[in-house]
Phi, psi and omega in degrees: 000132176316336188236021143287094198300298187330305215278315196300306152353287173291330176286314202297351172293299177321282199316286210294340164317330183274005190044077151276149195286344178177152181254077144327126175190140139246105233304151099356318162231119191290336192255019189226239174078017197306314197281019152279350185294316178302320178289335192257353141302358188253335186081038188254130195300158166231158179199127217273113146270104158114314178197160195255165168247178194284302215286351174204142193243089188250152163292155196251131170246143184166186177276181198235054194267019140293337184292298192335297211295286203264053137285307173304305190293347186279344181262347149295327185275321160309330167294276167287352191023051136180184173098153247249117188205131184248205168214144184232100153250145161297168191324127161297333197291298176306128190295350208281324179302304180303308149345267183339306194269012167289326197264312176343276198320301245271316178302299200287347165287341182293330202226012211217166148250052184235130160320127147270108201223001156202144191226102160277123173253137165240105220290334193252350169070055175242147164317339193277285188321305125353318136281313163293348158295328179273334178315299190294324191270354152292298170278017172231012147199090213276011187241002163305129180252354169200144191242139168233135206248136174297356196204170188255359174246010165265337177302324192269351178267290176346297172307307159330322200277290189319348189245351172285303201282294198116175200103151168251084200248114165281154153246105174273159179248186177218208198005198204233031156333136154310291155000280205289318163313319149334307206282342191278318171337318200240001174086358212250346180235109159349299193186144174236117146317078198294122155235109182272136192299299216300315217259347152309299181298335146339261179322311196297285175323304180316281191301021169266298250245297165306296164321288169334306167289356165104342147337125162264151191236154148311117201263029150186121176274094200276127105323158184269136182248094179255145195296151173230132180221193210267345171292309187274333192308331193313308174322269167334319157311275178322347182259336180279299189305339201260335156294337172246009116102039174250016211248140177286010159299000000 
């Protein structure tokens, strides 16, 4: 599970016990990680996907996910240009949610006339959690006209809720779900802020493989985060299905 400090803990001991030539990893708790102090006492290279911890400055391959953060806000205030608006983030303990939702604030208070008026965390960044965090931001503002969700699956317990309650709530998201595409497909998501799995992991091997050979690499490697809406989703889709050898070409 993404936010099981314990469990992650225990594979990178196993992992750093076994001498690798290098450690990918993406922490689970951004203020914790101790146990990366042992790889890099050991000299094993490490190196951060998605998200960082504070205490050691390993290079990152990943989104840019403050950019994430005032993408989403940039796509609310075009959508409502005023009105009442919130945050559903996965566990704050991970730098990648407290980013997203840090670039959110930072827009919409700077550049925008949209209320920022409640930010819910949903600690395990589940589909269950995610509809209860919009229940509750539903009932303690039942007049929010947008929501923006740090994930595509807390973005998608949102959508549930709203179509169980009913409201006209926009929402943005974040990745490149089939699922969360769907739902921008069908009008039920606003916008999804794209991050692709396939070409992180890409990138993450490549600057793995190139470092090793004595390459110099960039020590923070950016994907492209492109907004995806119902005018572009097809496209998109269409390129997630067809990397994961699913596509009906």
């Amino acid at each position: 599970h993404e936010d099981d400090v314990e469990a992650q803990n225990t594979i990178l001991q196993d992992v750093i016990d076994s001498e690798p030539d290098a450690i990918a990893v993406s922490p689970c708790d951004s203020d914790g990680a101790d146990v990366l102090g042992l790889a890099a006492r050991e000299d094993i290279p490490c190196f951060y996907i998605d998200t960082v911890a504070d205490r050691f400055d390993f290079p990152y391959i990943g989104a840019n996910n403050h950019q994430i953060g005032v993408l989403a806000a940039k796509a609310l205030d075009r959508k409502l240009g005023s009105g009442k608006v919130a945050v559903i983030t996965g566990s704050r303990r991970q730098s990648t949610h407290e980013e997203r939702l840090q670039g959110f604030t930072d827009y919409i208070e700077q550049y925008t006339d949209l209320e920022l008026c409640a930010v819910e965390e949903a600690e395990s960044s589940s589909y269950v959690e995610g509809t209860a965090c919009m229940e509750q931001l539903m009932r303690e503002n039942p007049d929010i006209e947008g929501v923006f969700c740090t994930s595509a699956v807390i973005v998608l317990g949102a959508m549930q809720q709203l179509e169980r309650i009913g409201g006209d709530v926009q929402l943005v998201g974040v990745d490149m779900q089939s699922d969360a595409m769907a739902g921008v497909e069908d009008g039920k998501i606003l916008a999804l802020v794209g991050q692709n799995g396939y070409e992180i992991g890409y990138q993450t091997v490549a600057t793995i493989v190139h470092s090793l050979d004595g390459e110099e690499i960039s020590h923070h490697t950016y994907v492209e985060t492109p907004l995806i809406t119902q005018g572009n989703v097809a496209e998109y889709l269409e390129k997630y299905l067809t990397e994961r050898g699913e596509s009906d070409d």
